[in-house]
N, C-alpha and C positions, 0 to 999 in steps of 0.2 A: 497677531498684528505687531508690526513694527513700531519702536519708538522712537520720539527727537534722539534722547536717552542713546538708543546704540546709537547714534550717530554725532559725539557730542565734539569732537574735532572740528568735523565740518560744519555744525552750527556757530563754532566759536571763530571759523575761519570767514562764513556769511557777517557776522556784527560786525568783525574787524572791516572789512568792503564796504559798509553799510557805514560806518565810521568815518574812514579815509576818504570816503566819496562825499561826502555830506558834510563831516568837518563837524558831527554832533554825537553825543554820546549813546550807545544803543545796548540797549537790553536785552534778550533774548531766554523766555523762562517755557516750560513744556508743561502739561494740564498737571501735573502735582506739585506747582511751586519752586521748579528747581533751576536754577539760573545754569543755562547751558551755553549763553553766550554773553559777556562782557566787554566793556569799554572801558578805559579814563579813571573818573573815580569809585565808578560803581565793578571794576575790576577784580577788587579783592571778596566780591560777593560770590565768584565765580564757581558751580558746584555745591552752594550751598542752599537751601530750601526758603525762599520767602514768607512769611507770615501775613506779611501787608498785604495780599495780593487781591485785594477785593475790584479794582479796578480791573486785572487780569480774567477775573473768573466772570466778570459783564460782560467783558471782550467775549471770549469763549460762549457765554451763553447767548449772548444775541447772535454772535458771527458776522460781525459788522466792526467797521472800523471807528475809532472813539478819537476825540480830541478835547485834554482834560487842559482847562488855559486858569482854573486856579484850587491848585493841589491844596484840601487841609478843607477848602470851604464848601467846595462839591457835598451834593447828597449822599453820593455811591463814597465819600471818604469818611460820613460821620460812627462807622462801625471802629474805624483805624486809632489806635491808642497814641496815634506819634501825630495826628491831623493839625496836631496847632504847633508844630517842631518840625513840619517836612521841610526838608531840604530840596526839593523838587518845586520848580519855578512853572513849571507846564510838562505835557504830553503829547505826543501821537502814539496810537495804539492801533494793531496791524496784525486781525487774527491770522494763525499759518495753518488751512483747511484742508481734508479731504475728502471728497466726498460732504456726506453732512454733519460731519465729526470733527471738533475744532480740537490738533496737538499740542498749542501752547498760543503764544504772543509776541511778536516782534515792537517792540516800544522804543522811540527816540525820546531823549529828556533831557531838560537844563536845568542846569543850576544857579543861573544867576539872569537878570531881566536882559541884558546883552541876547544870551544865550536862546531867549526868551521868543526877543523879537526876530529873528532868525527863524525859529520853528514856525511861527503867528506867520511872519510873511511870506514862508514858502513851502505852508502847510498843505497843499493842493499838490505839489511839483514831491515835496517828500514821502507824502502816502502814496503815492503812485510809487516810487521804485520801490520802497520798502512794501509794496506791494507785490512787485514783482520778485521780492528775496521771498515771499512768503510761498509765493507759486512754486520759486525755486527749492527751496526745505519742502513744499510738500510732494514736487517730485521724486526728491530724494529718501522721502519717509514711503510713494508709492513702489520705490523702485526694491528699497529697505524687505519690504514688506513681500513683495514680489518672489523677491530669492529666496526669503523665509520660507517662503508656500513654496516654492520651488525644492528646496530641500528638501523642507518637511514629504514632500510628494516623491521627493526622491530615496528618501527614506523608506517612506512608505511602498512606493514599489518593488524596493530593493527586497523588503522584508516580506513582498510578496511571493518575488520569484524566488528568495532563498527556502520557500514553505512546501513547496510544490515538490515531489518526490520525480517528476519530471526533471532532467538536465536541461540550462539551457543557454546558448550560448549565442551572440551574437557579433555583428562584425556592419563597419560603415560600408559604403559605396566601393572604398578602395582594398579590404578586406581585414582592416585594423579591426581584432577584437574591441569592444566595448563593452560584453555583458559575459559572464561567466561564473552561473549559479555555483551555489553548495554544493549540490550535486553530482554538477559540472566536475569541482573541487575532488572530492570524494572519488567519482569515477575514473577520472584521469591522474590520480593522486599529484594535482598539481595546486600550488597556491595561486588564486587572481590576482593577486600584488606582481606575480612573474607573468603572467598572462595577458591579462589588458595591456592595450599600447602597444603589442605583439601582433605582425601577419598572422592571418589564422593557417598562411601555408606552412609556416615553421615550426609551431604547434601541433597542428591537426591538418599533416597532407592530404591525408584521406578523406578532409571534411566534407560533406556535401553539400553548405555553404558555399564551397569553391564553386562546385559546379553548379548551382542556382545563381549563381551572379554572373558566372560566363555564360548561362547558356538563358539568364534573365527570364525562369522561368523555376515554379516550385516545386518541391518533389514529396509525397505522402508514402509514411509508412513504407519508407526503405530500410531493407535487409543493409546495417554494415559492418565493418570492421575497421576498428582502431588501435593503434597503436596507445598503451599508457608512457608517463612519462619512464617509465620503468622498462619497458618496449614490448608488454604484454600486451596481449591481443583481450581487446574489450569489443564482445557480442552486443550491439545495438539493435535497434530499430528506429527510424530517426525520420524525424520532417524537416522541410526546409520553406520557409514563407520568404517573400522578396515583399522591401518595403521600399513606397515608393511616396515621392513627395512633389507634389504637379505633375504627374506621370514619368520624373525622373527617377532612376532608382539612385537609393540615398543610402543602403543597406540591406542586410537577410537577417532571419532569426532560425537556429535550429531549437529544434528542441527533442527530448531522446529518451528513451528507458532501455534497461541492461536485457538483454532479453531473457534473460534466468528470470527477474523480478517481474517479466510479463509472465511466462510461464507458471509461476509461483501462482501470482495473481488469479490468474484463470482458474485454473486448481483451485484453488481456496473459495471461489466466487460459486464455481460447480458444484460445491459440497456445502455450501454456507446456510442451502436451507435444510441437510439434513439433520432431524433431533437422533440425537444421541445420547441424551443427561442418563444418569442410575433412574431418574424415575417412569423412563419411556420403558424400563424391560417388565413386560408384563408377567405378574406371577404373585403369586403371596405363598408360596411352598415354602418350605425348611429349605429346601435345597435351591432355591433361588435368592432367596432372603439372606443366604447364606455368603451366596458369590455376590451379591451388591456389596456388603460390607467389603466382602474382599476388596473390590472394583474399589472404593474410596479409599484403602488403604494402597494398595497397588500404586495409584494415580500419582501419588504424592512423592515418590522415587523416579528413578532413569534406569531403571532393572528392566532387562529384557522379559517380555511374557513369553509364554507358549501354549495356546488356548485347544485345548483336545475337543473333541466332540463330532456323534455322525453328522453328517451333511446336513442340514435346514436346522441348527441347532441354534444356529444366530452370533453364529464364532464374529463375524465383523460388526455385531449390533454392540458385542459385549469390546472389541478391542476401540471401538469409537467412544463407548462409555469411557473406557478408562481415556482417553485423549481428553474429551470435552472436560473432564473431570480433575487434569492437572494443572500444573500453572503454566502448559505450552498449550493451552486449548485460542487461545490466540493465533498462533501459528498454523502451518498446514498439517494436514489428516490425509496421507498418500496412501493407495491402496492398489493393491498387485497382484492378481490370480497367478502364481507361477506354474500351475500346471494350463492354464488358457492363450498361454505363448507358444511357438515355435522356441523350441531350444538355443536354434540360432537367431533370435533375437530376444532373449531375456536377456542377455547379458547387457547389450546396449538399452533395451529401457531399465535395465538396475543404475548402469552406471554413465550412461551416456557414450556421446563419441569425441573425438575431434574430427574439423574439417578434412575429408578425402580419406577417412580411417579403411572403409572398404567401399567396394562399386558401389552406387548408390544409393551413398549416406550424402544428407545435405552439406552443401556449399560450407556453412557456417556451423556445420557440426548440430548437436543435442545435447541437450541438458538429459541426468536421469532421473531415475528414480529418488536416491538420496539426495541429488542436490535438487529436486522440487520439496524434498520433505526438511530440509535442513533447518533446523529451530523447532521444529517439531516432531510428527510421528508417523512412520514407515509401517502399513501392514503387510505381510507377507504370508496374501495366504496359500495355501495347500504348499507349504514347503516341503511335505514328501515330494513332491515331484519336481523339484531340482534338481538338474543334471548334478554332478559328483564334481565336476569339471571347478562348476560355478559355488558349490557348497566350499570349497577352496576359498574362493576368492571372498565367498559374505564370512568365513571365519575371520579372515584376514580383515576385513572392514571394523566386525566388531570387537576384535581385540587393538587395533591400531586407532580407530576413527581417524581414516583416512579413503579416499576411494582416488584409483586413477583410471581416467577415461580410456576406451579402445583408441586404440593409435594416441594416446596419449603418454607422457611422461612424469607430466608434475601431479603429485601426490596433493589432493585439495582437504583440507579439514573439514570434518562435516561434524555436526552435532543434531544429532539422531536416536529418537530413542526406536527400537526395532521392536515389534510383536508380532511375532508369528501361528501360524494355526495350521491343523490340518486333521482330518476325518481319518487317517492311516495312525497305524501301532507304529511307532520310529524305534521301537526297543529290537519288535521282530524286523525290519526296516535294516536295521544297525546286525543283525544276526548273518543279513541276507547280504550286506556289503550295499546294499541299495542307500544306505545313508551313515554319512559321517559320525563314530562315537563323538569326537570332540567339538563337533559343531552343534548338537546333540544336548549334551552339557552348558555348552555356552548359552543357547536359547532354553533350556531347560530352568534356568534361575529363579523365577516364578514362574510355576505348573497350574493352570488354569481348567478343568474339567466339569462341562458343560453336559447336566444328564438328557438322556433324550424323553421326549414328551410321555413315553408309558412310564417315567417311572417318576412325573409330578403330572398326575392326573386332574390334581384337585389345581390346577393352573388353567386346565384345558376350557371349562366355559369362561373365564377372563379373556383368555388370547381370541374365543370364537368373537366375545361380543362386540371387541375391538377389531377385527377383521370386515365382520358384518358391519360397524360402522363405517371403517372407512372404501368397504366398496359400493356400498349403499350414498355412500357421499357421491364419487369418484360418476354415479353410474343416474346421481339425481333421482333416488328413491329414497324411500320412508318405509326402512323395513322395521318391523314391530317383532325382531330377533327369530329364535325356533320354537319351531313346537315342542312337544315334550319328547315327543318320539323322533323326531329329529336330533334334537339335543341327545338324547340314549343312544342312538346310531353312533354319532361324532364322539361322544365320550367314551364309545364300548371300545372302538377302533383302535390299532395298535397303533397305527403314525407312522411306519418304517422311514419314512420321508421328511418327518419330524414337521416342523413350522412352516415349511415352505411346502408340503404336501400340503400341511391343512388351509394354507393361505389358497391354493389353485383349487380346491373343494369349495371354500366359501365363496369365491369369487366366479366358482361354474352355479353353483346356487341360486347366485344373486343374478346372473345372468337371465335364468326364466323363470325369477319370483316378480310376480307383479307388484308397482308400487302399491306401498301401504298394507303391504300382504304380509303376513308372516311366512317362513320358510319351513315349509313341508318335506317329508322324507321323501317323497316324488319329484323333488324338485332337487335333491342327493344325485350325485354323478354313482354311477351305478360300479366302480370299481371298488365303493365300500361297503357292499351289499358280499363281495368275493371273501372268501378263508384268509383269514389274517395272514401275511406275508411274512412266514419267519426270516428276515433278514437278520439275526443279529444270531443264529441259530448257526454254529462254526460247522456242523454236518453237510448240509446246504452249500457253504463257502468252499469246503474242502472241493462237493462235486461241481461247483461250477468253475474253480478253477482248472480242477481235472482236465474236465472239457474243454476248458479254453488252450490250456497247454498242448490235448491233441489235436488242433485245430491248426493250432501253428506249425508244429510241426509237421503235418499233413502240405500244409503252403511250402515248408522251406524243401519239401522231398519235389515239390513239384516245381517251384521257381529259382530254387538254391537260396545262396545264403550270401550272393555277392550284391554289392550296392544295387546294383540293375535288377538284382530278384527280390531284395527288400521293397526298393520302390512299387516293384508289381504287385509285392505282396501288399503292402499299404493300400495303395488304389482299389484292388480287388477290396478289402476290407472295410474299407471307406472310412480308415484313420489314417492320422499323421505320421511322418516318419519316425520324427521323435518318440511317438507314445508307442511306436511298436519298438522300437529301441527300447525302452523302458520294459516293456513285454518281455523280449527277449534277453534282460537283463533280468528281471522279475524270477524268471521261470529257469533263466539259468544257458538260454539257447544259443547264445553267444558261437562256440564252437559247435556247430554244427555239420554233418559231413554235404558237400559241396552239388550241387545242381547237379539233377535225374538228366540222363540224356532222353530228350523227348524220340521216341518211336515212330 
């Protein structure tokens, strides 16, 4: 609240009026004793804090006007050390109220019995206008008080929208900036001190601001594009609200986010309920107990990983450990099958595009892979299967940190730490031409090898009972785990499939065990009852590439070996182009001799 106090000019300019009009001397003191207004000979008191003021503080407590006709002998003056020495001849006193809150006293006084009779006789006619100065000080202490709040709220909202990770920018009826967040600032790397008071058309021609007040009508989550002060193109998404005051419009507000940091956002929101700490990886082996410590010490660096192991070994369980487990576990956790792409389009979800880079890339371009991960950590898994093309290009990132988009030119900074993975040998890989020596090395800097489940056995009823838990949740049953001979079946077992086998066994299990049942070996999908699967048995591997080698070649003698006999060959196969590419890179078929004349 407001006081006489800030306002002590124009109190002292009120007594003066009160003075001149009256021709009697006036007082003017605020509820702490402090004389804010003077006259004559009580001038030199002016600013200074009264002690006498017991007559003042009756004013103030009753809230009623007083008239004191003999100073020293009053009841209200017997506290007063000076009561038999006042120089005051009489009073009118004249609380100055707001509300039910009295700020001080307005007082007329004489000094001498002249003076005296003068107050006495036109003590009716003088409380009345020193009545209405009091009205007047307390509009000006309401008005005081007003802009206070008004500030203060101006403050306050100021400090709202500079909190908001939203931009947001506003403009009057006629399209004069007025609001132009932090954000705002930041985005457009422009200062508000240059902004407000500015058309928002010389600023931000592209605003859509402009077009909400011409077309007096609001616009949701638009795709747009801006110029910075710098004349870089800044990706939006943007609203536009029309404010209106008696149904006239008075103004608009935009408000906006980058769309990388929507992108971001989304990302991070998708994966925000998965666990990933060192204590979710189930196991109490040597060899798992092993790689946790690893994983804590790993986490605490920006050294590339490179996590080996066959398929279902939990390569993205362990490269999520090490994220949640460093000081970027705040940040995003981006993850990338690069053999579950088309070749022609990995490169754009690695690195993104710009606008019109080729047919059919959106208007406003893509953010990629690195820059959704940027502050934090990029998985890349199955990097065997990386075209050659693009192993170029992630060499080039993780030696520069830098990535630039298709149909792009500017080189963007990214800070990324990369962990890679893949179920393939990269040594023999690297033998074959099939993958880069020195990209190889680079992700090779921490070597992460993940055993598969035969060879930590004594892990395997941990990972069942926690399986069995949670599909037993998933499925709103109350299993009471395996029997004994169930449990013998699943632990005899080789696994070839590793975690993700035994997960699709538990969960065929729990599918026809009745609630509250225990799970019976009848209740075992029957392909573990079959001769252990030597998968990992190089004899095996040898013949079935064999075959797979004559099989292609049997196609390229019948379809040839040009685009159009690939394609056929693909379709006929019921794989991708790319991955027969890869085939025929694999195995070497590349040059091949050229399309059978059919007969």
């Amino acid at each position: 609240m407001a006081s006489l106090f800030d306002s002590q000019p124009f109190v002292q300019s009120v007594a003066e009026v009160i003075a001149a009009a009256l021709r009697v001397e006036t007082e003017i003191v605020d509820d702490e004793g402090r004389v804010l207004g003077a006259t004559g000979r009580i001038r030199s008191q002016l600013l200074t804090k009264r002690t006498d003021t017991f007559i003042n503080h009756f004013v103030m407590e009753k809230a009623m006007p007083f008239v004191l006709l003999n100073p020293g002998c009053h009841k209200l003056c017997e506290p007063c050390e000076e009561k038999n020495d006042c120089f005051y001849t009489s009073g009118l006193f004249y609380p100055i109220q707001v509300g039910k809150k009295c700020y001080g006293v307005i007082s007329l006084v004489s000094f001498d019995m002249k003076q005296k009779k003068i107050l006495i006789q036109n003590q009716n006619s003088f409380l009345d206008f020193i009545g209405k100065m009091a009205e007047l000080l307390a509009i000006k202490l309401s008005e005081s008080t007003m802009m206070e709040e008004i500030c203060m709220n101006n403050e306050y909202l100021e400090a709202i929208i500079n909190s908001v990770n939203e931009g947001i920018i506003s403009c009057n009826g006629q399209g004069i900036i007025t609001c132009f967040n932090r954000t705002a600032e930041k985005s457009f790397k422009a200062a508000k001190e240059n902004v407000i008071g500015q058309p928002i058309s010389s600023i931000l021609p592209e605003s859509i601001l402009i077009k909400a007040l011409q077309n007096q009508e609001p616009f949701h989550q638009e795709k747009v594009h801006y110029k910075d002060s710098l004349g870089e193109t800044v990706n939006l998404i943007s609203s536009a609200t029309i404010v209106k005051n008696n149904g006239q419009i008075v103004g608009a507000v935009e408000s906006f986010s980058e769309e990388e940091k929507l992108f971001r956002m989304v990302h991070s929101l998708s994966n925000s309920e998965i666990d990933s700490a060192c204590d979710n990886i189930i196991g109490t082996s040597a060899a798992i107990s092993n790689l946790k410590r690893l994983v804590t010490k790993v986490a605490q660096n920006v050294s590339t990983v490179l996590i080996t192991g066959e398929s279902g070994t939990g390569k993205e369980l362990f490269a999520r450990a090490i994220h949640s487990s460093s000081n970027r576990s705040k940040q995003p956790f981006v993850a990338i099958n690069c053999g579950a792409i088309p070749e022609s389009l990995l490169e754009s979800e690695l690195f993104g595009y710009e606008k019109g880079a080729f047919t059919g890339a959106k208007n406003e371009g893509k953010p990629g892979k690195f820059e959704l991960a940027n502050g934090g950590t990029l998985f890349l898994d199955e990097i065997g299967d990386m075209p050659l093309h693009l192993q170029v290009k992630l060499l080039r990132v993780l030696q520069e940190r830098v990535i630039q988009k298709i149909g792009g030119t500017k080189n963007i900074p990214i800070n990324v730490r990369v962990i890679a993975a893949t179920h393939q040998d990269l040594r023999a890989m690297i033998g074959q031409r099939l993958f880069r020596e020195d990209l190889f090395y680079r992700l090779n800097v921490i070597p992460l090898h993940l055993p598969p489940l035969r060879e930590r056995v004594e892990d395997i009823p941990l990972i069942l009972d926690f399986l069995c838990q949670k599909y037993a949740d998933l499925m709103h049953k109350e299993i009471k785990g395996f029997s004994e001979k169930a449990l013998r079946i699943l632990t005899g077992y080789q696994w070839p499939g590793n975690v993700r086998e035994m997960e699709n066994a538990v969960e065929y299990a729990i599918s026809f065990c009745s609630s509250t049942e225990m799970i019976k070996e009848e209740y075992l999908p029957q392909w573990l009852y079959a001769r252990e699967i030597p998968a990992h048995n190089s004899n095996y591997k040898q013949k079935i590439e064999k075959s797979e080698k004559q099989v292609l070649l049997e196609a390229i003698q019948e379809y040839g070996d040009s685009v159009e006999g690939k394609m056929e060959i693909a379709e006929n196969m019921g794989i991708s182009l790319s991955t027969l590419y890869r085939l025929f890179r694999k195995y070497k078929l590349i040059n091949t001799r050229p399309r059978k004349e059919k007969q």
